[in-house]
C-alpha positions in Angstrom: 37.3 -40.2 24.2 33.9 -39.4 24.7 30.9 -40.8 26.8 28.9 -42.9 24.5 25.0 -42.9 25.5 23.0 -45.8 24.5 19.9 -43.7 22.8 18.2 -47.4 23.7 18.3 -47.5 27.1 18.0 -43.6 27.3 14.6 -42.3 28.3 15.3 -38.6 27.5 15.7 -36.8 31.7 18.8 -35.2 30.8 20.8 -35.9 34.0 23.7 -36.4 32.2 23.6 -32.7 30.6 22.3 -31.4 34.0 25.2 -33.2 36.2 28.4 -32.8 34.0 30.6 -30.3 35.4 31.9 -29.3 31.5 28.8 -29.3 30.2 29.7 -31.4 26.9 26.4 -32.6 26.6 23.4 -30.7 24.2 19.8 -31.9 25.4 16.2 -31.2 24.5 13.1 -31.9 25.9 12.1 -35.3 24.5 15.6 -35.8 22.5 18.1 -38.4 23.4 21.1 -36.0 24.7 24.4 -35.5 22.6 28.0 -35.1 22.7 28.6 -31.5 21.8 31.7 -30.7 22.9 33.9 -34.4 23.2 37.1 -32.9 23.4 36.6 -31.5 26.9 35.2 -34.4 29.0 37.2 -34.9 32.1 36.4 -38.7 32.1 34.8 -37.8 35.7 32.2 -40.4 35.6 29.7 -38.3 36.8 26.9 -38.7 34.0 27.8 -42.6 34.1 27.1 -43.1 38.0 24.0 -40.7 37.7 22.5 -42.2 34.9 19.2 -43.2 36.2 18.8 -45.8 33.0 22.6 -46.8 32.5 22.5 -45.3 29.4 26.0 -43.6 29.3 29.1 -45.3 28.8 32.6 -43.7 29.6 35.4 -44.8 27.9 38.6 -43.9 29.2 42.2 -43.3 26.5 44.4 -45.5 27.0 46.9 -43.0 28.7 44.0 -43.2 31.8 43.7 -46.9 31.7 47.0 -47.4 31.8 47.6 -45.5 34.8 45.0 -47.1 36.7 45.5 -49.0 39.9 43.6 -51.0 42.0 44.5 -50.2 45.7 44.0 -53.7 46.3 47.1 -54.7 44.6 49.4 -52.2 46.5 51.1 -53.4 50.0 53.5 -51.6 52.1 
């Protein structure tokens, strides 16, 4: 699944396009960046953590959140 960004928080810098290491994202000068290629985000969170506005939202397939753990919960 895509990163969502939230054109109302965004204020147009383009980090997101600038820091993701596919480069899914399409931005111009002035224009709220887009999704232009969805299928090949690696879910990296990148352009969520560099986001100076919190404007971009990951969210992860199921598959991913499934297979998350929290290292707090593991014991030896």
């Amino acid at each position: 699944m895509p990163p969502i960004i939230h054109a109302d928080r965004c204020t147009h810098c383009g980090m997101c396009a600038t820091i993701c290491p596919m480069n899914i994202f399409k931005h111009e000068k002035g224009q709220t960046p887009r999704v232009a290629y969805p299928e090949e985000c690696w879910h990296c969170n990148a352009c969520v953590l560099d986001c100076p506005a919190h404007a971009v939202e990951l969210r992860l397939p199921l598959n991913y959140m499934v297979l998350h753990v929290d290292a707090d919960t593991l014991h030896a």
